[in-house]
PALOSE-887916 format. One line per 8 residues: number of its first residue (from 1); for each residue x, y negated, z negated of C-alpha. Coordinates in nm, 4 decimals. Example, Ala and Ser with C-alpha at 12.3 -4.5 7.8 and 13.67 -1.06 7.14 Angstrom:
1 = 1.2300,0.4500,-0.7800 ~ 1.3670,0.1060,-0.7140 $
//
This chain:
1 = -6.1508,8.8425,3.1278 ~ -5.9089,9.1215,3.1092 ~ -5.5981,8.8547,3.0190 ~ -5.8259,8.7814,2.7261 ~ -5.9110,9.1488,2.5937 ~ -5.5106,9.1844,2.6223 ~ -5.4848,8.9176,2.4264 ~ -5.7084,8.9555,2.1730 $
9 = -5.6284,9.3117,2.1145 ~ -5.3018,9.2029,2.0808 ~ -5.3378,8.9765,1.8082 ~ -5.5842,9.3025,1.5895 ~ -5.2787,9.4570,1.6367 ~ -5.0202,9.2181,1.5281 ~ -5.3096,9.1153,1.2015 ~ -5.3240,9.4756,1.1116 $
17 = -4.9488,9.5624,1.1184 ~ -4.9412,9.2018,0.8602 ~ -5.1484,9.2950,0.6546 ~ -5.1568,8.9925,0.3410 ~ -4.9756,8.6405,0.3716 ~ -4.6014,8.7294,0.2763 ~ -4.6280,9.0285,0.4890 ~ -4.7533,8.8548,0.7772 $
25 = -4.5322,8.5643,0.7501 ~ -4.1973,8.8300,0.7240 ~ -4.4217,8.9607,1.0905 ~ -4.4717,8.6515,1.2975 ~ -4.0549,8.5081,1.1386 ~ -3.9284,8.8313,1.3430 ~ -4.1888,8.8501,1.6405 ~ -4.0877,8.6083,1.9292 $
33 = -4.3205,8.4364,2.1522 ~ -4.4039,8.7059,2.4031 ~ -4.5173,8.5726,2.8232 ~ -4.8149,8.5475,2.7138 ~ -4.7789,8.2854,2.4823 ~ -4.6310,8.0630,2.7053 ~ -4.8229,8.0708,3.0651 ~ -4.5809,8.0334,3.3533 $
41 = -4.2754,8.0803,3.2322 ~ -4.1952,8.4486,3.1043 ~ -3.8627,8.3650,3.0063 ~ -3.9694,8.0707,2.7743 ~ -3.8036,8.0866,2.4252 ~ -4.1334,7.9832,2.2249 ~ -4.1738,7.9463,1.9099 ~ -4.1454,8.2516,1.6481 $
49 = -4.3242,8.1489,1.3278 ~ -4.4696,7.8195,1.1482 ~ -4.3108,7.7469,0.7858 ~ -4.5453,7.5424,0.5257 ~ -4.3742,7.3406,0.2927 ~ -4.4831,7.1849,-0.0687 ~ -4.3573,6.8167,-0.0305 ~ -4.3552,6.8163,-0.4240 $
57 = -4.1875,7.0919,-0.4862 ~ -3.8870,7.0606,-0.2502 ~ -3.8266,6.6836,-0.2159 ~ -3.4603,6.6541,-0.0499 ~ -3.3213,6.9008,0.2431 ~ -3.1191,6.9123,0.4849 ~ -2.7115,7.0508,0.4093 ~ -2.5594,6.7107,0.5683 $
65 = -2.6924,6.5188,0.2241 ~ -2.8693,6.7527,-0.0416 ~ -2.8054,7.0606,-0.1881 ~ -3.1064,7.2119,-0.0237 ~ -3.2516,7.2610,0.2989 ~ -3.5282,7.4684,0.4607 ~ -3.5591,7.8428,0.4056 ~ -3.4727,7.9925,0.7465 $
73 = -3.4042,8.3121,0.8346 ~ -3.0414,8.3597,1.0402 ~ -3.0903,8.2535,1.3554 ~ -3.3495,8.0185,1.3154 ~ -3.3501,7.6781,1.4330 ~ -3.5819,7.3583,1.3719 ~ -3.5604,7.1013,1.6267 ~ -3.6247,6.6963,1.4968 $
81 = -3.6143,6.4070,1.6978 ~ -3.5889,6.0902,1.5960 ~ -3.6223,5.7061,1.6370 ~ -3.9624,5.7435,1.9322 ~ -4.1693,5.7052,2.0980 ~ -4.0442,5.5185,2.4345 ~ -4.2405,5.6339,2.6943 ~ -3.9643,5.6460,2.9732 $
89 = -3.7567,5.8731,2.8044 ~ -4.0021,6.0825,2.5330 ~ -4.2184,6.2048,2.7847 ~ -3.9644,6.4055,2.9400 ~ -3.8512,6.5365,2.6283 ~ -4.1886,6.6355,2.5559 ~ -4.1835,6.8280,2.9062 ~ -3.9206,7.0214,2.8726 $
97 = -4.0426,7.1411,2.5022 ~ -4.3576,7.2144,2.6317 ~ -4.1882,7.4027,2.9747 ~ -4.0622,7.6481,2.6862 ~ -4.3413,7.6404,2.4196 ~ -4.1357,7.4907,2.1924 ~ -4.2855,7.2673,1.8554 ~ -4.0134,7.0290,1.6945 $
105 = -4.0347,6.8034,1.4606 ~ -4.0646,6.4168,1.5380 ~ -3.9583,6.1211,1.3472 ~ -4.1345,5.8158,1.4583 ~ -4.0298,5.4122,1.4066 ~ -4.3486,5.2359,1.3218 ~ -4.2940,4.9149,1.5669 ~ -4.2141,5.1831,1.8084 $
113 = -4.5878,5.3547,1.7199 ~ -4.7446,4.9945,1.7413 ~ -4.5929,4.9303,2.1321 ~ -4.6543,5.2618,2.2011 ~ -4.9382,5.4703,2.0633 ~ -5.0498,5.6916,2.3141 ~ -4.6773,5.8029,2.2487 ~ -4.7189,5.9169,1.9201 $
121 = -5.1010,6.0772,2.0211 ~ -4.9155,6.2665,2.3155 ~ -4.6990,6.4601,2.0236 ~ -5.0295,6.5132,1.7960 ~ -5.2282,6.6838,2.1438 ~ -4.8873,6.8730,2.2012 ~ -4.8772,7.0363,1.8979 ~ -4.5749,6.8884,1.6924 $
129 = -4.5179,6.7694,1.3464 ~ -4.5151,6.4203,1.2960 ~ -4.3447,6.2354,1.0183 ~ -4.2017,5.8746,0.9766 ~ -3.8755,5.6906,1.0439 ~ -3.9202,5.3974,0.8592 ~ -4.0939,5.0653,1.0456 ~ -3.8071,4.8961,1.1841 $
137 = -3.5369,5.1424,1.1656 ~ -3.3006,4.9248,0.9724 ~ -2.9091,5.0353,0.8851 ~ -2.9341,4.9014,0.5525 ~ -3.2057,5.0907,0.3416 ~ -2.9057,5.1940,0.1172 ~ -2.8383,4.7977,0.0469 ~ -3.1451,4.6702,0.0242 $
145 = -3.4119,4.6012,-0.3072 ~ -3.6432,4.9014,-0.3386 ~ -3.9305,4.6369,-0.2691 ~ -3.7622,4.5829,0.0717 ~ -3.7465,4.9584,0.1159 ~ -4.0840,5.0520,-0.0076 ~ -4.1976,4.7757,0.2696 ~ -3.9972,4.9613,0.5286 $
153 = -4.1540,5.3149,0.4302 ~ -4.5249,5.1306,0.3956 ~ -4.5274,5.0105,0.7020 ~ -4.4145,5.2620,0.9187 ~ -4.6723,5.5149,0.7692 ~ -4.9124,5.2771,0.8136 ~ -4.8246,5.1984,1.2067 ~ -4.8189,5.5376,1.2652 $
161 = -5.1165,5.6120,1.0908 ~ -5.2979,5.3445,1.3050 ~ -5.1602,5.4913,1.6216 ~ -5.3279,5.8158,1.5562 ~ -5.5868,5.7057,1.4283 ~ -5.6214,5.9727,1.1419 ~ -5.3943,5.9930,0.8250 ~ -5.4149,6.3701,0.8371 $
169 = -5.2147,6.4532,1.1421 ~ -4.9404,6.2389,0.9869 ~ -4.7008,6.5007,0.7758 ~ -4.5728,6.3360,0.4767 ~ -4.2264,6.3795,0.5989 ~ -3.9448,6.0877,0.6005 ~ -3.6029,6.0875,0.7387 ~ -3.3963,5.7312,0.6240 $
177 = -3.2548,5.5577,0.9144 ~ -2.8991,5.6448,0.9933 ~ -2.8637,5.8464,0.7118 ~ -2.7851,5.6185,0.4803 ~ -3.0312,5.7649,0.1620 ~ -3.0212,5.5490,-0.1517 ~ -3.1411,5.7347,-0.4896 ~ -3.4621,5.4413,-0.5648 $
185 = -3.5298,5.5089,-0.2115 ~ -3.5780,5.8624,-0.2089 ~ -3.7028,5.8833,-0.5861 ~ -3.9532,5.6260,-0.4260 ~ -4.0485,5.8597,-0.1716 ~ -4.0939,6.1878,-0.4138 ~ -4.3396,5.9917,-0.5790 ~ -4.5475,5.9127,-0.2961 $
193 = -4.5280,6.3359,-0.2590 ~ -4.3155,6.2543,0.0611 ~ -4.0721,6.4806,0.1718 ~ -3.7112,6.3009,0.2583 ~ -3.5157,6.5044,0.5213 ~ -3.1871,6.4809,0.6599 ~ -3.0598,6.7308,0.8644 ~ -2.8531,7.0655,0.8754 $
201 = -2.6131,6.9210,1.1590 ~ -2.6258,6.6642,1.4241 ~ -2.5341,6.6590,1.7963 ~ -2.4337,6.3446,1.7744 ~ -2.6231,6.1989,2.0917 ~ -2.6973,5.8234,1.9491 ~ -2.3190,5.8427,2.0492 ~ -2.1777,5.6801,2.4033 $
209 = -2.0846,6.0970,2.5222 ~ -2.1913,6.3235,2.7948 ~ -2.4946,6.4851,2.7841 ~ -2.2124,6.8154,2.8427 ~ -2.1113,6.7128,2.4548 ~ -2.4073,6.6782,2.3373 ~ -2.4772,7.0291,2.4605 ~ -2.1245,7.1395,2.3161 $
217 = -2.1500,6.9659,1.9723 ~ -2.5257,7.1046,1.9061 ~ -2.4065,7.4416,2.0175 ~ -2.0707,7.5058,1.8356 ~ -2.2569,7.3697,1.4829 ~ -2.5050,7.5369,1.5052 ~ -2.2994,7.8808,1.5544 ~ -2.0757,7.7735,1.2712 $
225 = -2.3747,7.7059,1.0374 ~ -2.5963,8.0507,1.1998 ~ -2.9030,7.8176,1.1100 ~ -3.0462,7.4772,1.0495 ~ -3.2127,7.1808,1.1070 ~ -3.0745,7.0127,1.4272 ~ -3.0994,6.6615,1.4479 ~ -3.1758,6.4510,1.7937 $
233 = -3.3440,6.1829,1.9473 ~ -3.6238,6.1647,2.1636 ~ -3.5157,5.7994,2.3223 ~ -3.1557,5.8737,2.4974 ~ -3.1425,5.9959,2.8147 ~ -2.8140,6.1986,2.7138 ~ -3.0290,6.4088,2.5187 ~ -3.2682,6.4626,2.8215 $
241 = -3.0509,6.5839,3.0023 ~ -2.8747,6.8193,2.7362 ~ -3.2521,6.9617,2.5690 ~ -3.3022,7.2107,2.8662 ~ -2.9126,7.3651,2.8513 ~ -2.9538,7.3787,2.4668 ~ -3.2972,7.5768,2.4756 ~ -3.1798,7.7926,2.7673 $
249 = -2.8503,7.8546,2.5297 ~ -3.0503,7.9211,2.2372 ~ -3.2972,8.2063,2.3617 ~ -2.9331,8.3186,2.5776 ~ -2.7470,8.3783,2.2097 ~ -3.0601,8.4857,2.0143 ~ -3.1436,8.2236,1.7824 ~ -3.5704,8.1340,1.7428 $
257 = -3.7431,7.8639,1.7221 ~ -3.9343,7.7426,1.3816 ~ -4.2009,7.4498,1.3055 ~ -4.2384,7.3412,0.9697 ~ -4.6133,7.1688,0.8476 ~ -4.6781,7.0092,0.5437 ~ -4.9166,7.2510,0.2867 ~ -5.2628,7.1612,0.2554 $
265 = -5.5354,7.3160,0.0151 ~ -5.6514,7.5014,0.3121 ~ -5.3269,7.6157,0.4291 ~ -5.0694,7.7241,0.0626 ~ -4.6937,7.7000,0.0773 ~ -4.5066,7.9963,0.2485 ~ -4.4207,8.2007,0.0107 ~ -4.0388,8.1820,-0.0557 $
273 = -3.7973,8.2809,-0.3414 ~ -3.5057,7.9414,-0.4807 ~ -3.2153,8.1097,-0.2923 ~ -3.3295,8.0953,0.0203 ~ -3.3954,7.6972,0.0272 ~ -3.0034,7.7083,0.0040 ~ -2.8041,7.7783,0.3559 ~ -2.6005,8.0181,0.2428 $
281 = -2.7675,8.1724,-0.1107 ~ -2.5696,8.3676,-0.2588 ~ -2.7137,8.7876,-0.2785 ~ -2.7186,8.9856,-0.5420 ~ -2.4134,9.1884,-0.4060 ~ -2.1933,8.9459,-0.5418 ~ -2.0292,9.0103,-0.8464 ~ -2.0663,8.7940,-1.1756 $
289 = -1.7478,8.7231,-1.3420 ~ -1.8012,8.7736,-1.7678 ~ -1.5392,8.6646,-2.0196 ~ -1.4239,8.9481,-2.2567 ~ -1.5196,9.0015,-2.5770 ~ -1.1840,8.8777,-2.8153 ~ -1.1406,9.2435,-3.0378 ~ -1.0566,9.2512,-3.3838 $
297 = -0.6824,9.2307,-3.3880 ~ -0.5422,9.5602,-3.4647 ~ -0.1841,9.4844,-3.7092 ~ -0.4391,9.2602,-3.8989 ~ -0.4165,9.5312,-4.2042 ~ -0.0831,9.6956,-4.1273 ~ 0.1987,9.7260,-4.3377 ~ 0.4898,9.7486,-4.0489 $
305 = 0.4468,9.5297,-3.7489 ~ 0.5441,9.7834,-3.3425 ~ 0.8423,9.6214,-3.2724 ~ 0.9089,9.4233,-2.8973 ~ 1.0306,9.6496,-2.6185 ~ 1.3717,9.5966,-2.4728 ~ 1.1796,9.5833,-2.1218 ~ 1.0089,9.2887,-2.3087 $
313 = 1.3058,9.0469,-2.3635 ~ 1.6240,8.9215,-2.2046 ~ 1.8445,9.1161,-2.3629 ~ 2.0843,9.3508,-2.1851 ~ 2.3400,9.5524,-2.3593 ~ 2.2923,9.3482,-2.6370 ~ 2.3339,9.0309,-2.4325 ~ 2.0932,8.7863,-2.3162 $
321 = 2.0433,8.7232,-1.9513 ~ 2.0828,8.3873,-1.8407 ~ 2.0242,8.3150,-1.4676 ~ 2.3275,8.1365,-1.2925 ~ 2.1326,7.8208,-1.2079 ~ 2.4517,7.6556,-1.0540 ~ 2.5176,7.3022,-0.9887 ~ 2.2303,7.0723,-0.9253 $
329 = 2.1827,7.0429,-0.5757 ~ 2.1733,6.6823,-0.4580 ~ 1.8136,6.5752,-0.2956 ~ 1.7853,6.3591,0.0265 ~ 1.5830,6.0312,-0.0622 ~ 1.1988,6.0757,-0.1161 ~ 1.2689,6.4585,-0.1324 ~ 1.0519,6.6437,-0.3877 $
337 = 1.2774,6.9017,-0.5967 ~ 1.1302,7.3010,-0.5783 ~ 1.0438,7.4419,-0.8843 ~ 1.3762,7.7032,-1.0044 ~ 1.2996,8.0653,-0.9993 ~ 1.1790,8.2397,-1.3484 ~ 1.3930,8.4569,-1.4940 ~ 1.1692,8.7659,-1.5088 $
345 = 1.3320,8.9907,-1.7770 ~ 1.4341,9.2908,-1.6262 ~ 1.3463,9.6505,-1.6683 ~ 1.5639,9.9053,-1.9014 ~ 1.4887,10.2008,-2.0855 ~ 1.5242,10.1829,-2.4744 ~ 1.8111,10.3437,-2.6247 ~ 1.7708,10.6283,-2.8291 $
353 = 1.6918,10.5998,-3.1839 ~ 1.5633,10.2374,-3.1622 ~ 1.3121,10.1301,-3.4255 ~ 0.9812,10.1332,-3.3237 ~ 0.8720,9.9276,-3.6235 ~ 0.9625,9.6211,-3.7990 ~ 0.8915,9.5244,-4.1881 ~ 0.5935,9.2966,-4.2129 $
361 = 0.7659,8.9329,-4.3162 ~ 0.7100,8.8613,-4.6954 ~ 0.4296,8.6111,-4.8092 ~ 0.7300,8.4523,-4.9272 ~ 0.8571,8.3662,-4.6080 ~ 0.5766,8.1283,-4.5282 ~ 0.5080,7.9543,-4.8706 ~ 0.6366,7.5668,-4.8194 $
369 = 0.7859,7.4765,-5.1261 ~ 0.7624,7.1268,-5.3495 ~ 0.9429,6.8321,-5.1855 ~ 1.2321,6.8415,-5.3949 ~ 1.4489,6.4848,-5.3356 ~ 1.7731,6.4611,-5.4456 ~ 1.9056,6.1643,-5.6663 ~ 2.1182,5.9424,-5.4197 $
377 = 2.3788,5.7788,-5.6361 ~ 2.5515,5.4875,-5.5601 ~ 2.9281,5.4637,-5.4642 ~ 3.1424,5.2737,-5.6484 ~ 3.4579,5.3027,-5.4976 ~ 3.4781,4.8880,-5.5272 ~ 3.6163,4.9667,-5.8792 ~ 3.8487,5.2274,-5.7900 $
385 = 3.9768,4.9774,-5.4615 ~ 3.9858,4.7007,-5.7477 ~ 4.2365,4.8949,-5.9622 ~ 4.4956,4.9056,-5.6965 ~ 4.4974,4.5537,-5.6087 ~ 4.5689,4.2220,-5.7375 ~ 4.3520,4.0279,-5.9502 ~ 4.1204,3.8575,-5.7346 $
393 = 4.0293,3.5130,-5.7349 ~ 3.7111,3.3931,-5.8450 ~ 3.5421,3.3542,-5.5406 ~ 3.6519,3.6980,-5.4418 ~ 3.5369,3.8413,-5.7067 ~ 3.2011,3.6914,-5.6465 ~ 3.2061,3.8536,-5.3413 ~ 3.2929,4.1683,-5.4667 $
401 = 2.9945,4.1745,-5.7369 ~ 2.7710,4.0940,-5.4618 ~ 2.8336,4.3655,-5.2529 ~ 2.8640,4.5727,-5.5531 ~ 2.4978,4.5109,-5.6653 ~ 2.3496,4.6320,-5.2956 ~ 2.4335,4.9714,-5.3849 ~ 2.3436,5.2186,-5.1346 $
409 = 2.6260,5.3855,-5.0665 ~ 2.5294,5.3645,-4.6458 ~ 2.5890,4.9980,-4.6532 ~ 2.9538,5.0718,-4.8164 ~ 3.0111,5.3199,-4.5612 ~ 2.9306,5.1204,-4.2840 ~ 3.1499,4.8691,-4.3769 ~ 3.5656,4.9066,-4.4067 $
417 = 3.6976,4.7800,-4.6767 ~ 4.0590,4.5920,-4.6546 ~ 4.3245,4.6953,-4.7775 ~ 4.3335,4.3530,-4.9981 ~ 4.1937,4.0873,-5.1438 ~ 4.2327,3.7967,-4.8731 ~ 4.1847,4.0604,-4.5927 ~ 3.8151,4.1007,-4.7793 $
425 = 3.7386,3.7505,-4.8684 ~ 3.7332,3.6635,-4.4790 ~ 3.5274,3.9394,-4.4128 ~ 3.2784,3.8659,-4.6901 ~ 3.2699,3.5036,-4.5414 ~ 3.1176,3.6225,-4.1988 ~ 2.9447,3.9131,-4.3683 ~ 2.7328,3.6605,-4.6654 $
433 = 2.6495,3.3148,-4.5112 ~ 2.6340,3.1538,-4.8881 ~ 2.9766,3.2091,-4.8868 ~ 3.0475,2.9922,-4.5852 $
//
């Protein structure tokens, strides 16, 4: 009678220090389970708080997959199992949770709820959350027609539901086998106000490893992440035998234990604020970077322009300073030439009596005048060449009036005229194929 006075005093106390639902929920995040809330065992990590979630309004979680995941506080941990119930190998796992008043999260396969349904009651009576894993687990929900997957997602609710034997103590959570999401599938899934989850990090215990690694992997992620959603399975006896080191490490390092339940009319959302459904949100500590303002330019209206500083240029005793690059060094095949070093201009002081300003250019300067195209005239130096030689024969003079009437004095540049008459009338031969 006494134990329950304590008890119940207790609680008055802890509901009148929380005072309102925010406050209390900020209470219950930061007060651990206490000896009394788990008989026999004193030392028992427990569970610190309960967090209700809005399906709808957070569809996607879990940092392996999504941009979000659920808002925990650092140091808090939500345990998920997937891929149950077997019997041989779930009981014990729901032992050792229960040896430390632990609630986790379970995932169950629907055939796995058909062979084994007081399974899947044993985790209602104990207290966990209970969402779905699809009906046959199959590695291919990423492949497959969204009528296949909407049979897969059907059917395991609806095995589950069965099992318990009420649709209410099913949570309208869903984690996609293996991983492997698929946007119809979990747009699918959002519209049957389902919640698709994937995980924060993973211990990786569907692998053939040690139940030491398992313990390792869970507990070096989780330190590197300070929080999450840590993802197991209920059927591998690897993870048996790891659960008890990991809680035992857990309580050892400081981190608490959190269940999450679907919202209900009767039981609103926790109240949280967008940053914290990321795992790292950024605070408001952190500074905002803001791109200046361009000024008005300040020579826009001035009549002498500040001339460049020495300090500015290359020059140097009124020389410029080129760096000594040197020969090209020769590269070994497949090696990747390094950039050359700038030539940073140096620093001098400006002589004395150095202008300070410069004359604004002219409008002149920058006017573009008219195309202006000179005449090209034509050489005739076949005239001139004709006056020194012979008389040509008809056909050579043929040739010559040809030539004469292409103008374009590039052609008669191009070409070297002989120094006489038969010299040219070969030439004009192979130049002029009508004359062959």
């Amino acid at each position: 009678m006494s134990g329950k006075g304590t008890v119940g005093r207790r609680a008055r106390h802890w509901a009148t220090l929380c005072f309102g639902l925010a406050a209390a929920t900020a209470c219950f995040a930061s007060h651990p389970a206490s000896a009394g809330d788990c008989p026999g065992n004193p030392d028992a990590l427990g569970t610190s708080r309960t967090l209700v979630v809005d399906p709808r309004e957070h569809q996607r979680i879990g940092t392996m997959q999504y941009a979000e995941t659920l808002p925990l506080q650092d140091h808090e941990v939500v345990l998920t199992f997937d891929d149950g119930p077997i019997p041989r190998h779930s009981d014990q796992i729901l032992a050792i949770l229960a040896a430390q008043c632990v609630k986790a999260t379970f995932f169950v396969v629907g055939r796995m709820a058909q062979e084994h349904p007081q399974g899947v009651r044993k985790l209602r009576d104990a207290g966990h959350t209970i969402g779905t894993h699809s009906q046959n687990h199959p590695l291919s929900m990423n492949r497959m027609s969204i009528e296949q997957a909407k049979q897969e997602v059907d059917a395991g609710i609806a095995s589950a539901t069965a099992a318990l034997g009420d649709d209410k103590a099913l949570a309208p959570f869903f984690r996609i086998p293996g991983l492997l999401r698929a946007t119809a599938v979990e747009d699918y899934l959002a519209s049957q106000g389902i919640q698709t989850w994937s995980a924060d990090f993973p211990a990786d215990d569907w692998r053939h490893i040690s139940s030491a690694q398992v313990y390792n992997l869970a507990m070096s992620r989780l330190e590197a992440k300070g929080k999450g959603i840590l993802l197991l399975h209920d059927i591998q006896p690897r993870t048996v035998d790891a659960l008890p080191h990991i809680l035992q490490e857990l309580r050892a390092r400081g981190y608490r234990i959190v269940q999450v339940v679907p919202a209900t009319p009767q039981r609103p959302a926790t109240p949280t604020e967008p940053g914290q459904w990321r795992l790292h949100p950024i605070t408001e500590t952190v500074a905002t970077s803001h791109w200046p303002k361009i000024p008005n330019f300040v020579f826009a209206n001035a009549q002498m322009l500040p001339a460049p500083m020495l300090s500015e240029s290359d020059m140097h005793d009124g020389r410029v300073v080129v760096p000594d690059r040197g020969r090209p060094r020769r590269l070994a095949r497949g090696a990747v030439p390094l950039p050359e070093a700038a030539p940073w201009p140096r620093q001098w002081a400006q002589p004395a009596g150095a202008a300070t300003d410069m004359p604004v250019p002219a409008r002149e300067v920058f006017q573009i005048p008219e195309s202006v195209h000179a005449d090209i005239t034509a050489l005739t130096a076949m005239a001139r060449h004709a006056e020194q030689t012979a008389p040509a024969t008809p056909l050579e003079a043929d040739a010559l009036m040809r030539l004469n009437r292409l103008g374009g004095g590039g052609l008669q540049r191009r070409l070297a005229l002989p120094s006489h008459p038969s010299e040219f009338t070969g030439q004009s031969r192979r130049a002029d194929p009508t004359l062959q």
